[in-house]
VOGU-3710 file (C-alpha; in Angstrom, 3 decimals, decimal comma):
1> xxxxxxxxxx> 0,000/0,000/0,000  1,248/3,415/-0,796  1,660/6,190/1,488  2,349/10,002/1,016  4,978/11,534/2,984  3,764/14,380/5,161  4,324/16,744/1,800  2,189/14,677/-0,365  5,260/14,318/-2,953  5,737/10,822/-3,216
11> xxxxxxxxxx> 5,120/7,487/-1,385  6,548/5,930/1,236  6,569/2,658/-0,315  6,397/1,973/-4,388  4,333/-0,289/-5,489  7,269/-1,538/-7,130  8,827/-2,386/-3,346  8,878/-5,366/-3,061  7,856/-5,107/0,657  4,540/-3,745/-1,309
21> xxxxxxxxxx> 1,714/-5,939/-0,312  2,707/-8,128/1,786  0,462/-8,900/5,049  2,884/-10,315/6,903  5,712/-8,273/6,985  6,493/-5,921/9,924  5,123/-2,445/9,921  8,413/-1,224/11,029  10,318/-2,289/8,134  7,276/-1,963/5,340
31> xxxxxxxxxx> 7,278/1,854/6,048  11,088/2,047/6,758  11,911/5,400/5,391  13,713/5,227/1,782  14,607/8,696/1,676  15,639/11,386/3,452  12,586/13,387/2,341  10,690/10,493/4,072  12,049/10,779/7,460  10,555/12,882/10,247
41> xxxxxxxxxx> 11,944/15,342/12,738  15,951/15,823/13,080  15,852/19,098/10,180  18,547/20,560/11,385  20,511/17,168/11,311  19,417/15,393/7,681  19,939/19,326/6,186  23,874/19,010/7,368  23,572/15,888/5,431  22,440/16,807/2,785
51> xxxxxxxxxx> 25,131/19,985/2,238  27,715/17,474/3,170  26,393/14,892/-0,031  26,302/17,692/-2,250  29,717/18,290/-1,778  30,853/15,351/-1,759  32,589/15,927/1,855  31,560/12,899/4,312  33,221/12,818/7,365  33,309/9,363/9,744
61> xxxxxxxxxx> 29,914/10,163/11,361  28,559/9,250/15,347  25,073/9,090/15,814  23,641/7,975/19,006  20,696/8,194/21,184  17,717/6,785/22,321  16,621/3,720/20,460  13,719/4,072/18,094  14,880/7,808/16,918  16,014/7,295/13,416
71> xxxxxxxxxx> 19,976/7,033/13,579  19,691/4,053/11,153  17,069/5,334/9,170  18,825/8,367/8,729  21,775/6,568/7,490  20,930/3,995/5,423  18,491/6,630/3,659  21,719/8,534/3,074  23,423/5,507/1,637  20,440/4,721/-1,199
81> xxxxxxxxxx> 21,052/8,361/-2,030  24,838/8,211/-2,628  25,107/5,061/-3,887  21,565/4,082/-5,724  21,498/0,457/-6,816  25,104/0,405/-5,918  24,385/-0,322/-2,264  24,733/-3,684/-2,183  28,345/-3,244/-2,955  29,390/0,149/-1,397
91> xxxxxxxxxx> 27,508/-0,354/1,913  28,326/-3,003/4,874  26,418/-2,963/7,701  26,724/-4,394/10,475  24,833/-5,150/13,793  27,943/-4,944/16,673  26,067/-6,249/19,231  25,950/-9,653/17,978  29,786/-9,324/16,618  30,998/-7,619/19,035
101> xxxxxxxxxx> 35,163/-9,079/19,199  38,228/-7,815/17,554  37,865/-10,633/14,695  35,194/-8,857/13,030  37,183/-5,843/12,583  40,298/-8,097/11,958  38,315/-9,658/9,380  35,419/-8,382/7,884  35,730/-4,873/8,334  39,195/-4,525/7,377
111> xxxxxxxxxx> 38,629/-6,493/4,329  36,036/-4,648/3,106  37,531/-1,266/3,760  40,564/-2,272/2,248  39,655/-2,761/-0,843  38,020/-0,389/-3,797  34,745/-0,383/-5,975  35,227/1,919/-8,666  32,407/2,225/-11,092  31,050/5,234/-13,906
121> xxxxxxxxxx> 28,817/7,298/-11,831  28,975/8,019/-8,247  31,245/8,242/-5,046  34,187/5,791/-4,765  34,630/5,917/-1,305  32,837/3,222/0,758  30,094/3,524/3,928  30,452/0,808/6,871  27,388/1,253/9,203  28,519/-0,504/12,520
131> xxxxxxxxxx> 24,628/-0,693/14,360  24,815/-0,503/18,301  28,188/-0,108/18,754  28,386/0,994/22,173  28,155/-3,019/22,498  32,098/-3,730/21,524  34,729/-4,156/23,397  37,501/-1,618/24,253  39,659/-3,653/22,299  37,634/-4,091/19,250
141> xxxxxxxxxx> 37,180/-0,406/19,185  40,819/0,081/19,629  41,408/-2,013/16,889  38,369/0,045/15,066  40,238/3,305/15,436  43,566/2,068/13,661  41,051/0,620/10,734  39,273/4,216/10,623  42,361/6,193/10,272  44,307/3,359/7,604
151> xxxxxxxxxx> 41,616/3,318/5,396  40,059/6,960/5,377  40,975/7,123/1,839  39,220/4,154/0,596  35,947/4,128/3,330  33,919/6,245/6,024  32,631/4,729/9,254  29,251/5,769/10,651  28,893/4,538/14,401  25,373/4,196/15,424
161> xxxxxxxxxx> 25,101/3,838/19,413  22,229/4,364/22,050  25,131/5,918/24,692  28,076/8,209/23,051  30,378/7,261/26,804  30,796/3,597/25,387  32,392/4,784/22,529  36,382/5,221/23,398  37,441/9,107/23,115  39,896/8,356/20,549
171> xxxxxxxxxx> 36,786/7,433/17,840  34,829/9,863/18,958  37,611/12,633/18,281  37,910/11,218/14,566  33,677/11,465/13,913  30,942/14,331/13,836  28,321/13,966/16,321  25,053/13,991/16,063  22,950/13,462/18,687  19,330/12,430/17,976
181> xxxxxxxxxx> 16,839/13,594/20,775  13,636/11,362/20,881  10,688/12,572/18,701  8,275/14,876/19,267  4,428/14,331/19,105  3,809/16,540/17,106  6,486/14,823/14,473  4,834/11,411/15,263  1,632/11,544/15,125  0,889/12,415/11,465
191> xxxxxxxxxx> 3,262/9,635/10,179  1,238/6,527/12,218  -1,412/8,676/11,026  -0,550/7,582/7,413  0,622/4,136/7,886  -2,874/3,558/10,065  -4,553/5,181/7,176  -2,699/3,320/4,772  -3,489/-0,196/6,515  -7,063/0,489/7,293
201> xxxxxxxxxx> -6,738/0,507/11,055  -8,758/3,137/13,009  -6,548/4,552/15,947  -8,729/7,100/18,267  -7,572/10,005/19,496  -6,955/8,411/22,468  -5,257/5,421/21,558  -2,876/7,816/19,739  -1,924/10,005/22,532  -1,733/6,505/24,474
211> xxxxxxxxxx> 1,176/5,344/22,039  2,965/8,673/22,037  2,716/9,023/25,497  3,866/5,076/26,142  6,606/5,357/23,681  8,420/8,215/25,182  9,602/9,626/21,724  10,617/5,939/20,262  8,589/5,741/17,002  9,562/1,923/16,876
221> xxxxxxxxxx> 8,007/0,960/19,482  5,260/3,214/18,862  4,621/1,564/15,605  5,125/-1,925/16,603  2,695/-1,294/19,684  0,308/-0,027/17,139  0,408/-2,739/14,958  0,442/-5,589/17,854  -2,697/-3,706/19,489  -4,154/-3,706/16,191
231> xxxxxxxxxx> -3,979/-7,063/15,786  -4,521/-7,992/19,314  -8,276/-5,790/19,497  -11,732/-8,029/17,792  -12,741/-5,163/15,846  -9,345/-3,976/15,071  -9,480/-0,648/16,882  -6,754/1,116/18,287  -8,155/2,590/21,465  -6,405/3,804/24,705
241> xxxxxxxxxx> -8,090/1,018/26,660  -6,399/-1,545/24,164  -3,039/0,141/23,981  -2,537/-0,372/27,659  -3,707/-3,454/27,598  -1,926/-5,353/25,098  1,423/-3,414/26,398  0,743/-4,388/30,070  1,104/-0,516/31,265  -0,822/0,889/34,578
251> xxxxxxxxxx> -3,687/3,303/32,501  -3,959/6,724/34,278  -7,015/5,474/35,878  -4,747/2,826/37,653  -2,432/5,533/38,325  -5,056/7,310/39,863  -6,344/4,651/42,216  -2,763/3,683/43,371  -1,693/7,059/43,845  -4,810/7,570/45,726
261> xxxxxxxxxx> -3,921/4,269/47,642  -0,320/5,604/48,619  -1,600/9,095/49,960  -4,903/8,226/51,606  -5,097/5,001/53,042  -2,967/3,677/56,198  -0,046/1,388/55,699  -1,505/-1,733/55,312  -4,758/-0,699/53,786  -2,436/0,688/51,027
271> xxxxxxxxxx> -0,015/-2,282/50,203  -3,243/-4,603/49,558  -5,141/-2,032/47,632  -1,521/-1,777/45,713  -1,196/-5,571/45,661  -4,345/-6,024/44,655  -4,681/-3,455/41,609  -0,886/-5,265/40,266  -2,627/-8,819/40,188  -5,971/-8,373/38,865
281> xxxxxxxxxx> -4,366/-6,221/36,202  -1,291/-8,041/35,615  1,016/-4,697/36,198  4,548/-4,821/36,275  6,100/-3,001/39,760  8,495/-1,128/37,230  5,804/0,062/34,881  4,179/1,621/38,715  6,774/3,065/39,453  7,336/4,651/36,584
291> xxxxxxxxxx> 3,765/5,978/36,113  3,973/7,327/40,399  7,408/8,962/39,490  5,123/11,015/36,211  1,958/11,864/38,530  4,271/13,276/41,009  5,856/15,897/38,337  2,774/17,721/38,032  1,749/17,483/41,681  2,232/20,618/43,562
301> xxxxxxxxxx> 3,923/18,934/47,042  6,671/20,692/48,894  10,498/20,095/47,255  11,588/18,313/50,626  8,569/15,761/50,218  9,218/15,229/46,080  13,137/15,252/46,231  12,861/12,381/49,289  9,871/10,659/46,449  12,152/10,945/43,811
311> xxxxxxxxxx> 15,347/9,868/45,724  13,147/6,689/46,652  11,556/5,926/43,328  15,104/6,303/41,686  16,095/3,601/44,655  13,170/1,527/44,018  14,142/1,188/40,217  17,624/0,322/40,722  17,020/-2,051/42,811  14,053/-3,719/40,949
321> xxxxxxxxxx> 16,638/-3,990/37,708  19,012/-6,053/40,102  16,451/-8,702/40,055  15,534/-8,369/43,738  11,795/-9,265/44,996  8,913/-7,185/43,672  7,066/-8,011/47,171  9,645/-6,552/49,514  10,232/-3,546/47,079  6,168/-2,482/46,515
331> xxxxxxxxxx> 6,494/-2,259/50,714  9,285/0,059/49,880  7,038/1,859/47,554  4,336/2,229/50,198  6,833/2,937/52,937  8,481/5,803/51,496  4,700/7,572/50,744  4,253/7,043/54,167  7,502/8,549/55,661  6,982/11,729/52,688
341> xxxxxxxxxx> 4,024/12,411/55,092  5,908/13,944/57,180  7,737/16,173/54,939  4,448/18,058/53,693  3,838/21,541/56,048  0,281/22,327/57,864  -2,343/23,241/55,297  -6,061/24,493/55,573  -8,616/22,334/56,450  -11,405/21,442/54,465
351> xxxxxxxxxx> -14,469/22,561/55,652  -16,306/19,756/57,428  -14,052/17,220/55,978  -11,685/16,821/59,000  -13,440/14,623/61,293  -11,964/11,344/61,703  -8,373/12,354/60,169  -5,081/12,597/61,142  -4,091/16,310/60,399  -1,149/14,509/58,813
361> xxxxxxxxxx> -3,678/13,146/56,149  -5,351/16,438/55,626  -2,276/17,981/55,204  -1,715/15,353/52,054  -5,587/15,701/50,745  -5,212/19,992/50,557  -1,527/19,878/48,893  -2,825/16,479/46,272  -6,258/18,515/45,601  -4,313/21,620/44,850
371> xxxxxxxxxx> -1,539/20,292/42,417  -3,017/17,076/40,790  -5,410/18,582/38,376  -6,088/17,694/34,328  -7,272/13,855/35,157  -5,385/13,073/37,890  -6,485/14,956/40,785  -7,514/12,992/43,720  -11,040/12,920/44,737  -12,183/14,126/48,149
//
């Protein structure tokens, strides 16, 4: 199926692809952008590009990032519009977390950059496109950097990483940067616009801002969540309901009750109302976490009480990613609402609304009422 780029000029896809068509092939790859007039966001970076092709001046190149922002769009793009059918030939690319060792620079990257492809039209000078390359070894990249500067005349290196500090200083002081920042909504939305439009799948205007707001400017995962829900839903709908559903993520209305949970309710009321929400909905104690750590940055608590939260949530994750028990750790969670208590100063109380409450807790209903507004405010 063809789709328009946001211009209108020309589809993503020919129907001479031959990824045209096909109902089983990934979303992510079918509408892989060809071009770079089909990719979205990152002006500033694909216009530097585009100089730097027109006169024929490539430097090695360092993109990195998040994952999911377009570094190896953006470059193999670039390749199909130096080389044209020649790609095959001019372009190796490799994936470094899966050949990660010196041998594969001993071998196949030194043997391809060693040698020359001279043909009638076009540059000369070869691309190697070494894919999550924060993944090597010191010593492979050590042996990378003598490869880079033997061979400048004959190939350029583009280094595509997630984390620019894995990459030893002396390849980074022999590439441009780029840094790719994740995208915007306002750059994602109209391209799974098209590629919902363009496989008949109705996404609501909820179910969109669910996937932006889930993906956290990845479009991969945006579009392979959109696809998967799409799939996963009877009448093929893409609504906010099914987003969070199929992706196992607490929904704001979760949120909402176990943030409601953690202020409101004593100790022990609050673990099992906790406990309880994470089992029937199958919730991950990360994913919570997560979600508690984003309803606090638009609450409107004292900085003591949300710098000792955020110290504790930042705890909480680290600990969860050493594998330790999600049990002990939601008591953590609950604990360290409990002891913020403390931390929040005397407040007005609500007219006829204090009997049977610790001032402690009215304190925590006036300063949640005031600062969690737009959805999430806490009911009285």
């Amino acid at each position: 199926m063809e789709v328009p780029d946001a211009s209108g000029k020309a589809p993503l896809i020919s129907p001479s692809s031959p990824l045209s068509g096909t109902a089983d092939t990934l979303w992510l790859e079918k509408y892989r952008p060809q071009r770079l007039d089909d990719l979205v966001s990152h002006r500033e970076i694909i216009a530097t590009l585009r100089r730097m092709l027109a006169n024929g001046t490539l430097p090695h190149l360092l993109f990195y990032g998040p994952p999911g922002t377009g570094k190896t769009s953006t470059i193999l793009a670039c390749a199909r519009e130096m080389y044209g059918e020649h790609v095959p030939s001019m372009v190796l690319e490799l994936n470094a977390s899966d050949e990660r060792g010196i041998d594969v620079v001993r071998e196949q990257i030194k043997t391809f950059a060693s040698t020359r492809c001279i043909f009638a039209a076009g540059p000369s000078v070869k691309l190697i496109v070494l894919d999550e390359a924060d993944a090597m070894t010191p010593v492979a990249q050590a042996a990378l950097r003598r490869v880079m500067e033997k061979y400048t005349a004959n190939a350029r290196f583009c280094i595509v990483c997630n984390y620019a500090n894995k990459i030893i200083p002396a390849i980074q002081s022999r590439c441009m940067r780029f840094r790719f920042a994740p995208l915007c909504t306002e750059d994602m939305v109209p391209r799974l616009r098209q590629i919902a439009d363009a496989e008949r799948v109705q996404v609501t205007d909820d179910g969109m801002q669910a996937l932006t707001q889930l993906s956290g400017g990845d479009m991969r995962r945006c579009i392979h969540v959109m696809q998967s829900t799409s799939l996963a839903a009877p009448d093929h709908r893409v609504t906010a309901a099914a987003v969070y559903t199929n992706t196992g993520h607490p929904s704001p209305q979760d949120l909402h009750a176990i943030v409601e949970a953690l202020w409101r309710r004593e100790l022990g009321d609050a673990y099992r109302c906790v406990a309880e929400l994470k089992s029937d909905k199958s919730l991950a104690l990360t994913d919570i976490v997560t979600g508690v750590h984003d309803t606090l940055m638009r609450t409107d608590l004292p900085v003591s009480a949300k710098a000792f939260l955020y110290e504790e949530l930042a705890n909480l994750e680290w600990r969860l990613a050493s594998a330790t028990s999600e049990t002990i750790q939601m008591g953590a969670l609950v604990g360290a609402f409990r002891l913020a208590a403390s931390l929040v100063p005397d407040a007005p109380e609500e007219n006829g609304g204090g009997a049977g409450r610790s001032r402690q807790r009215q304190r925590l209903a006036w300063m949640l009422q005031r600062g969690m507004s737009s959805g999430t405010r806490i009911s009285s």
